[in-house]
N, C-alpha and C positions, 0 to 999 in steps of 0.2 A: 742466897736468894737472887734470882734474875730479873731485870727487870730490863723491858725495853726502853730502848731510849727516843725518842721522836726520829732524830735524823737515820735512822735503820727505818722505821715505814717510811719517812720521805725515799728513802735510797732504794725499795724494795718499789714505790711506787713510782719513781724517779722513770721509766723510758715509759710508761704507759701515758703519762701528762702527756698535755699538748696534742694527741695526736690527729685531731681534726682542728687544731689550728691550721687557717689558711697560709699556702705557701705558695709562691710567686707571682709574678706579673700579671697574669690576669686571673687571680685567684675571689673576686670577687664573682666570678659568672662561675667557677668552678666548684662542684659536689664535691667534698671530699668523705668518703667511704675509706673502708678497711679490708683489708684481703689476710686471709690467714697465711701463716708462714708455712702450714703443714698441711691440710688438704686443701688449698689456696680458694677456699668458700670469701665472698664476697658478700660483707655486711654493713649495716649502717649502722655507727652510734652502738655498739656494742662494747664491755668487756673481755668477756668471755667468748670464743667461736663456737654458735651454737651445734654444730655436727659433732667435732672430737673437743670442744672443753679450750683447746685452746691458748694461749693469754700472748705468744706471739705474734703477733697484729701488724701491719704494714701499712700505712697510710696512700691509698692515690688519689687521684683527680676524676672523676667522671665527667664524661664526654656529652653528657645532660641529654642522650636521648632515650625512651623507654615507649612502654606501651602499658596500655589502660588493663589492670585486667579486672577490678571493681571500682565501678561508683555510686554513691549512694548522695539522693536530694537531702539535706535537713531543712527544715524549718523551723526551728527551736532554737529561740532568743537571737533571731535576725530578724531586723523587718521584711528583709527578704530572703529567697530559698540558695543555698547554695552548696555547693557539691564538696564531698569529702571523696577522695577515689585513692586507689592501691596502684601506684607503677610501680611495673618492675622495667627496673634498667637496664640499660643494653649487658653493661657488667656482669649481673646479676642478681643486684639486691635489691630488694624492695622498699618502697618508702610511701608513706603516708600523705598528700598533696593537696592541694584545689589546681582543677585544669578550669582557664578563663573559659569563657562561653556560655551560653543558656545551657542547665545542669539539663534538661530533655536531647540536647544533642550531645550531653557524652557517653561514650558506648565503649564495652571490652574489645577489647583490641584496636581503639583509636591511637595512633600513635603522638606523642608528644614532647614537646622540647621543651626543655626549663628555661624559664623568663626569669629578669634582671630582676622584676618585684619577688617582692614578700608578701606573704598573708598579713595584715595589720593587727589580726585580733588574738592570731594563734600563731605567729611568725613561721607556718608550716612554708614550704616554697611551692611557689604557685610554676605551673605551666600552661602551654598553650601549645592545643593542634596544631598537627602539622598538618597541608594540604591535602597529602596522599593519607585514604586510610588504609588502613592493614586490616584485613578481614581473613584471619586462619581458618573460623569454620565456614565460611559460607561457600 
């Protein structure tokens, strides 16, 4: 009879650990995302590469700029309202956020750069507008 031994999953799981562990000097303002090694799809916080399945993964850095392409106000269980939005990043993955500002001025296709803070209550990463907007359809 066979039987697995623990250190065969640690060794099977052994390169995929760590791999959004932060890595260098200024690795605290740095995204770290995953790029596949075979159709080189760019994802966050994944195992698997959602397109072809995947498990080859490659860790970078993002360069923290994106744009808005949903945001939605909530008000439920804040005392006040605030915004939950989808950027997608220059890279090209997408990620879950709060952009600072009154949630009525943020709009799809605002562009945005990722701030030093954190969300406090959902540790999501918070950004903030950039100057110029980007307006694709208008």
């Amino acid at each position: 009879m066979y039987h697995h031994s623990g250190s065969v999953a640690q060794q099977a799981a052994g390169p995929t650990t760590g791999l959004l562990e932060p890595q260098g000097a200024n690795s605290a303002e740095a995204m770290a995302f995953q790029r596949c090694t075979w159709c080189s799809t760019a994802m966050y916080h994944r195992l698997l590469c959602p397109v072809c399945q995947g498990s080859d993964l490659h860790t970078e850095h993002s360069a923290g700029v994106g744009t808005v392409r949903h945001s939605t106000t909530l008000h439920r269980n804040t005392p006040a309202a605030r915004n939950v939005s989808l950027i997608e990043m220059a890279e090209g993955f997408v990620i879950r956020g709060r952009v600072m500002g009154p949630p009525i001025g943020i709009h799809s296709g605002d562009r945005v750069r990722l701030s030093t803070a954190k969300d406090p209550v959902r540790g999501e990463p918070v950004f903030q507008l950039v100057d110029e907007p980007y307006r694709a359809w208008t």
